[in-house]
N, C-alpha and C positions, 0 to 999 in steps of 0.2 A: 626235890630238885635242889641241889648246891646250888648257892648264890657264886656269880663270877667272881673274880677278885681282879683286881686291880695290881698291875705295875707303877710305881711312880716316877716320871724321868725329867721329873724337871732341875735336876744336879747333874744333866748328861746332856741329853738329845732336846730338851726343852729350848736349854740357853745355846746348844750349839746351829740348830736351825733357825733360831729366832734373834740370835745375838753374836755371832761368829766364834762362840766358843769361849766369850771371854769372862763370864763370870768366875772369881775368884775362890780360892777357897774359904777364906774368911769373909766373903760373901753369902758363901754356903753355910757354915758351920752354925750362924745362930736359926737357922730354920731346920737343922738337922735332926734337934730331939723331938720337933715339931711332929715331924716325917713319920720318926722314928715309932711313931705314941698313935698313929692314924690304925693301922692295920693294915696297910697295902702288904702286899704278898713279895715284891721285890721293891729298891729302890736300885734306878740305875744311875750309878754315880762315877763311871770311868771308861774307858776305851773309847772308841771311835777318835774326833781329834781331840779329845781330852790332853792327850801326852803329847801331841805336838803343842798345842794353845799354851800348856803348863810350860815346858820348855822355850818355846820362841817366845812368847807374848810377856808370859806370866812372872817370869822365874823364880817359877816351882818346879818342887821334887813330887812329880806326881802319885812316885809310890808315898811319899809323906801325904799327900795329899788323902791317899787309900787310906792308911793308918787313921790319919786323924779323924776323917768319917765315921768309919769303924769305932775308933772307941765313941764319936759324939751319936751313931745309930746302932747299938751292938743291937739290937733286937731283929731288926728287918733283914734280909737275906741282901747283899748287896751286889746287884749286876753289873756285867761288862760288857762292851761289846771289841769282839776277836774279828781279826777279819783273816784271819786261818794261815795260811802260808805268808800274807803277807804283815801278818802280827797287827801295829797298829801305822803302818808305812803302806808305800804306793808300789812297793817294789817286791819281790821274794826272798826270801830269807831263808838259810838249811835247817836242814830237821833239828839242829842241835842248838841254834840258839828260839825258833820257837819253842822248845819245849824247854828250856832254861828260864823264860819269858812267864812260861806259864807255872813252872814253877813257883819262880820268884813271885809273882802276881799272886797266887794261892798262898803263900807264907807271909805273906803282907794283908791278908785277910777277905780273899773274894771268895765270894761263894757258887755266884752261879755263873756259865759263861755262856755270853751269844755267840755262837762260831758260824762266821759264813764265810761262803767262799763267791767273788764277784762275778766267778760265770756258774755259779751251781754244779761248779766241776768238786767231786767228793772226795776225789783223790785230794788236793789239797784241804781237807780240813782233819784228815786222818791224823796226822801229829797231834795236832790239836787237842782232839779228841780223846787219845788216847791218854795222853799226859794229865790232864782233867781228869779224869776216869782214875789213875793211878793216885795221885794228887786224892782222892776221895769228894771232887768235888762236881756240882752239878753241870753237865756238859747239857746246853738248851741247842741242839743244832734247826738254823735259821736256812730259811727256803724264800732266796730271796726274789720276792714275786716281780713278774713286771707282764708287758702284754707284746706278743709279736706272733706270726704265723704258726712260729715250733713249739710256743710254751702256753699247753692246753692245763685244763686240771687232771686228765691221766699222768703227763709228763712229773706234774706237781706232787702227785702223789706217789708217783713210782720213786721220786728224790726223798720222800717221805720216807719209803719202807727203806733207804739205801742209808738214812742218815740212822736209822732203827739200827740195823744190821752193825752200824757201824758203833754203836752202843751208846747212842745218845742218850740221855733221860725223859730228854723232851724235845719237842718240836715247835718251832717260831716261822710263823707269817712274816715275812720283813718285806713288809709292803713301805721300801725306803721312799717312792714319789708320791702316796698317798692318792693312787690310781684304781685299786679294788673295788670295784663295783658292790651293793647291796648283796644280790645275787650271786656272784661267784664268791663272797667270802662265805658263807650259807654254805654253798654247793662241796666250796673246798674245805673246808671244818667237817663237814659231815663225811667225806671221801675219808679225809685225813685219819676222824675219829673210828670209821667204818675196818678201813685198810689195816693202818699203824697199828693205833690202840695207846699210842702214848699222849700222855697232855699234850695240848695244844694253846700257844699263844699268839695273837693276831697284835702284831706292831703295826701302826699304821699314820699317817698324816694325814692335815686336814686342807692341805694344797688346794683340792679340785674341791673341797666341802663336801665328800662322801665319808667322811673320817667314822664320824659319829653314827651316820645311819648303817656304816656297813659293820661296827663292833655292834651295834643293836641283833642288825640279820647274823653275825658269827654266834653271836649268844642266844639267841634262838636256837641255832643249831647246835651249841655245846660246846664252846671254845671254854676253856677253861679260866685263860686270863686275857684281859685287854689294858694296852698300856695308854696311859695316860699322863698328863702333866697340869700346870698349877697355873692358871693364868697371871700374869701376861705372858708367859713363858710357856705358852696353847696355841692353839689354834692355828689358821693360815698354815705358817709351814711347818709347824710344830703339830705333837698330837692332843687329840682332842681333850677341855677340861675337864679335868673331874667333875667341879660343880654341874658343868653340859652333861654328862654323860649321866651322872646321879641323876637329871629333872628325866631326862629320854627314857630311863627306866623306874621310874617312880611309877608304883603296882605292879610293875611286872614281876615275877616268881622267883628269878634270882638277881635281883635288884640287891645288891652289897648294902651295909650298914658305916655313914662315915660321921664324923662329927663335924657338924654344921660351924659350929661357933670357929673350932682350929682350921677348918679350910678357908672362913674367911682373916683368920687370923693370919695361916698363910699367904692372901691373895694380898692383902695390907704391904704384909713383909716386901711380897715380890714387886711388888708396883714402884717401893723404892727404889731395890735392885736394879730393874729395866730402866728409873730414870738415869743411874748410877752409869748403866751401859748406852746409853742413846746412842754415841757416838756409833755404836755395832749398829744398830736397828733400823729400821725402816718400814714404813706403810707397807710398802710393795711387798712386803713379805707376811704382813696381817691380814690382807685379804684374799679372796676366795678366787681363783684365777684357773676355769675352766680349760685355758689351752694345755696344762699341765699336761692334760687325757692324750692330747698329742706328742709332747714332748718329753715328756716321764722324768723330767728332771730331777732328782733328789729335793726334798726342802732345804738340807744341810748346804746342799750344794748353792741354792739360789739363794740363798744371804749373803751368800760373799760376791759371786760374781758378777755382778753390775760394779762393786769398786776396783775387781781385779780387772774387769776391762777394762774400766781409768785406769787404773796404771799403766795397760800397751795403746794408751791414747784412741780406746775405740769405744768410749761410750756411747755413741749414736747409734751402734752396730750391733747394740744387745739382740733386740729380735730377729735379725739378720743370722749372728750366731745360735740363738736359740732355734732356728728355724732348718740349720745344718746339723742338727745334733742327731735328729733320725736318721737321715742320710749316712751320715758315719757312723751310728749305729750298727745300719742295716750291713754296712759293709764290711765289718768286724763280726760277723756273725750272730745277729742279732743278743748282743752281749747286752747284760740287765746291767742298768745304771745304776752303782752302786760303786765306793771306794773300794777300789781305785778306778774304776772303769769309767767311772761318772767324771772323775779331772781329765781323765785323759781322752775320750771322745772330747768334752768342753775344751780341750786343748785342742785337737783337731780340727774341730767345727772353728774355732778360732782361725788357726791360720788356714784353712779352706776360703775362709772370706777373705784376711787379709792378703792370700800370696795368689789364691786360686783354686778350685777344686780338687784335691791328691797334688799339689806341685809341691809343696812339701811336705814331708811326715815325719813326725815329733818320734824319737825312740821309742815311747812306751806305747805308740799306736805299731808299728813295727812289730814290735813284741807279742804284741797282742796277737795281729795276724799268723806270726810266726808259732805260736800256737805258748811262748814262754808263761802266759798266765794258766795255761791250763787250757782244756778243748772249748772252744765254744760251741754255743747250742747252736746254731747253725753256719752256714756253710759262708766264709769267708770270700768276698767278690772277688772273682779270680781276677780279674786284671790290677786289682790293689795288691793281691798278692803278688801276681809276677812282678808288680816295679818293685817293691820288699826285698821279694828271694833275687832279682838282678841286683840289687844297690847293693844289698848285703853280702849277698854269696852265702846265702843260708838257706837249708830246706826246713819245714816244718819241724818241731818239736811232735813227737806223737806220744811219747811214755810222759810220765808224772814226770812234772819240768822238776821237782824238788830233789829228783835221785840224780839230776846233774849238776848240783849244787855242794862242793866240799863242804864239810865240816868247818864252821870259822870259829867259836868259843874260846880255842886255845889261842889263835891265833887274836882274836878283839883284844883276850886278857893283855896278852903283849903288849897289846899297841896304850892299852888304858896304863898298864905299869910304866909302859917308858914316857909317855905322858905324864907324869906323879900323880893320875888318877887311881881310886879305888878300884883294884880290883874282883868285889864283893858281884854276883849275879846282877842283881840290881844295879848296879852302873854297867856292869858289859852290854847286856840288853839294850839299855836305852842309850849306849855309847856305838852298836849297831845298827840303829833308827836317824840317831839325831846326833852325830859325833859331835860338831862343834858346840850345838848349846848344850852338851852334855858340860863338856869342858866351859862354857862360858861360868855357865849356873856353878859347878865345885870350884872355879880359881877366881868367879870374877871378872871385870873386866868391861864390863859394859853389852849392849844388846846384842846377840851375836845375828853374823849373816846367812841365809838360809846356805845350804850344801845341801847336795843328792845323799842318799843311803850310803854306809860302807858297804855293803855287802850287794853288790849288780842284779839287777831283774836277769842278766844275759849268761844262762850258762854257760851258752855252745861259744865258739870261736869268737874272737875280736870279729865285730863288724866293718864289712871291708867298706873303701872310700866308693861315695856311687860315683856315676857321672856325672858333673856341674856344669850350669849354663848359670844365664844372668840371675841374680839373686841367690845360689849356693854358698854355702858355707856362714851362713847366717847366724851370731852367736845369739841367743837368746834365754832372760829369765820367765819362766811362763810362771805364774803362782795364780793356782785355782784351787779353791774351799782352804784354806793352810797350806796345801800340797805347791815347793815349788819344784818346777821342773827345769834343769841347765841343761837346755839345747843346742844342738847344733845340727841345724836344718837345714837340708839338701833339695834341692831340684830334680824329681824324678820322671825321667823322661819315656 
C-alpha cells in the first residue's frame, strides 16, 4: 500500500485563512528551500486572493512573486488555485482572457492547477481546463464540497465522472468550510476512487476540528493526497498540521516519511512570521468553533470579516450576519460557499440585517439568481426571484453565462497601451482583474483604491432602474475576504 502524500500550503491558503492573506514574499522565500527539500508532492504557493493581497496590500507583482518561488523550490510541483470562469476575481470573465491568464500563469512556471467552479456548474471550468491541458500542464479539477438537501455523494460523484470527461488529471475535495464529516470523506474517496478512477485529493479545514480525523478516514479509503500546512499557519481555519497529521498516523500503513528536525525547523521560522503578521490574526480564527457545521463559512472567509464588519460600523452584528448566511443561501439555490459565492451571500446576509430581509440586493446576489454565475444546484426562491426579474427587467440566464460574454484581450490591450502600461499577457490579465493597482504597482503613486472588475459579471442588458422607496439608491463600498464590492442598493418591493 502507497503511503499518502502530502500537499503543503502554508505559502497560500495557510497564511490566507489565518492571516488575511498578507504574508509577503520575502516572507516566504527563506523557508522556501526549506519546503522545497521535505518531499511533499505539491506546494501551494498562488491563486486564491494571493493576486489581489499582492496587488492591493502588498505591492507586488505576483507573477514575480511565481517566478521567484520557482526558482527558490524548482523541485516541488507548485500549485494554484483557479476559480474557472471567474479566474482569481468575484466576477466573470471571457473565454479569451481566462485562457491568456492561464497561459500566462503556465509560462511563468505553475504546474498544477485547482480549477473550481463556485456552484459546481462544469460549464464554467471548461476553458479552464482545456487551456491547462494544451498548456501541458496538470489540470487537478476541484468538487467543491459543502452540505444542503441537493448535494448527496451520488451528486458528488456524478461531478466527479463530468470533471473526468472533461479531461482533468485529477480530482480535489475542496471541502473550503472544513465541514466533511469522518464518514462521508471515507464514503466519498471510495465512490470517487470506485467510479472516476482518477487521483484523488481531499483539501480540507480544521474550522469544526474534523480536519484531521476525516484526512485519517479519506486515507483509509485511499485518497491519494491530503493537504496540509505548517503551524502557526494550521489549524482552526487553516488546514490541518503536518506535525498533527504525522502523530495521527504514526503505525499506520501509509503513514508518509518527513524530517522531524526541518518541520520543527519550519515551525521556529513561521512562529516569527505570525508574530510579524499579528496585526491579520486573531484567536477567533485558532479555535475550534463547531457552529461552522451550521453555517459553512469558508475559513478564508472568517479571518477577514469580523474587521470588514467594523468598517460598515456593525461589529456587535457579527452572529446576527452569520446567522443570515444560510437563509440567503438557501435562497440562491442552495449555492456552496466558496469565492465568490461566499462574499457575496456574507454581503447579503449583511444588508439583510442592516436594511431588512431581501429590502435590498447587492448586484452580484442578483446575478447569482439570475442564473450569471452559472445554474445553481437548486432551485432559486421564487419570490427573491420575481423582485430580481421585476427590478431588473431580466429573465434567467439558462446557456453557459460565458458564451455571452465578448471577447475583451484586444480590447484590455488598448486600454493598457493608452495608459503607457505594458502591453505583455501578464499585465492585461491582471489589468482585467485589478485595473487600478495594476496601474498603481507599474507607475507608482501610492496605495491605490479598490475598483470593481473591468470586465462585468452582467452579460445580458444594462439592468434597468427598480422601483425606490425610503432608503433606495444607497451608494455603498461592501469589502468582504479582499473582495470589494461598489454598490448601489435598491429597495425591492
Amino acid at each position: 500500500m502507497q503511503p499518502v502524500t502530502f500537499n503543503n500550503t502554508v505559502l497560500r491558503d495557510g497564511h490566507q485563512s489565518l492571516a488575511a492573506t498578507r504574508m509577503s514574499t520575502a516572507q516566504m522565500l527563506p523557508a522556501a528551500p526549506i519546503l522545497d527539500s521535505m518531499g511533499f508532492s505539491g506546494l501551494e504557493t498562488w491563486g486564491g486572493a494571493t493576486i489581489d493581497a499582492c496587488l492591493r496590500y502588498l505591492g507586488e507583482n505576483p507573477f514575480e512573486r511565481l517566478r521567484a518561488l520557482k526558482q527558490a523550490a524548482p523541485n516541488t510541483p507548485q500549485i494554484m488555485l483557479l476559480r474557472g470562469q471567474n479566474i482569481v476575481q468575484y466576477t466573470s470573465f471571457p473565454d479569451d482572457v481566462v485562457a491568456a491568464f492561464v497561459r500566462a500563469n503556465s509560462a511563468a512556471g505553475q504546474d498544477i492547477f485547482r480549477i473550481f467552479d463556485a456552484l459546481n456548474d462544469v460549464r464554467n471550468l471548461a476553458t479552464a481546463v482545456t487551456t491547462v491541458l494544451d498548456c501541458g500542464k496538470h489540470a487537478r479539477g476541484e468538487i467543491c464540497y459543502t452540505i444542503s438537501p441537493v448535494h448527496t455523494i451520488e451528486a458528488f460523484v456524478q461531478l466527479g465522472v463530468d470533471l473526468q470527461k472533461l479531461g482533468c488529471h485529477s480530482i480535489g475535495i475542496k471541502d473550503m468550510s472544513g465541514i466533511i464529516a469522518p464518514r462521508v470523506a471515507y464514503d466519498l474517496v471510495k465512490e470517487l476512487k470506485r467510479r472516476v478512477g482518477l487521483p484523488v485529493t481531499l483539501h480540507t479545514h480544521d474550522t469544526a476540528g474534523l480536519g484531521a480525523a476525516s484526512y485519517l478516514a479519506a486515507i483509509d479509503a485511499g485518497v491519494d493526497a491530503v493537504e496540509t500546512s505548517i503551524a502557526p499557519f494550521a489549524n482552526g481555519t487553516g488546514q490541518p498540521d503536518t506535525v498533527r497529521m504525522l502523530a495521527m498516523l504514526k503505525g499506520h500503513p501509509r503513514c508518509p516519511e518527513f524530517d522531524p528536525a526541518k518541520l520543527q525547523q519550519l515551525r521556529v521560522y513561521f512562529d516569527d512570521v505570525y508574530k510579524q503578521l499579528g496585526k491579520f490574526t486573531s484567536p477567533a480564527n485558532e479555535r475550534v468553533d463547531s457552529d461552522i457545521l451550521i453555517f459553512q463559512v469558508p475559513g478564508g472567509m472568517l479571518s477577514n470579516f469580523r474587521n470588514q464588519l467594523a468598517e460598515q460600523g456593525m461589529s456587535d452584528k457579527f452572529d446576527e450576519v452569520v446567522r443570515e448566511i444560510p437563509l440567503v443561501r438557501e435562497a440562491l439555490g442552495w449555492i456552496p460557499l466558496v469565492t465568490p459565492t461566499s462574499q457575496i451571500v456574507g454581503t447579503q446576509a449583511m444588508m439583510n440585517v442592516k436594511f431588512g430581509r431581501w429590502k435590498m440586493i447587492c448586484q452580484p446576489a442578483q446575478d447569482i439568481a439570475l442564473g450569471k454565475y452559472g445554474k445553481a444546484p437548486g432551485p432559486v426562491n421564487p419570490d427573491v426571484l420575481a423582485q430580481v426579474e421585476k427590478a431588473s427587467g431580466q429573465q434567467v440566464v439558462t446557456e453557459r453565462p460565458a458564451n455571452l460574454l465578448a471577447p475583451a484581450m484586444d480590447g484590455l490591450r488598448q486600454q493598457c497601451a493608452a495608459k503607457g502600461l505594458p502591453t505583455d499577457d501578464e499585465t492585461v490579465v491582471l489589468f482585467a482583474m485589478f485595473p487600478q493597482q495594476v496601474e498603481v504597482l507599474i507607475k507608482g503613486g501610492g496605495a491605490p483604491a479598490a475598483t470593481p472588475a473591468t470586465v462585468a459579471a452582467s452579460p445580458a442588458k444594462p439592468r434597468q432602474p427598480a422601483s425606490t422607496t425610503a432608503g433606495a439608491g444607497k451608494h455603498l463600498i461592501i469589502n468582504v475576504n479582499g473582495g470589494r464590492y461598489d454598490v448601489t442598493v435598491e429597495r425591492l418591493d
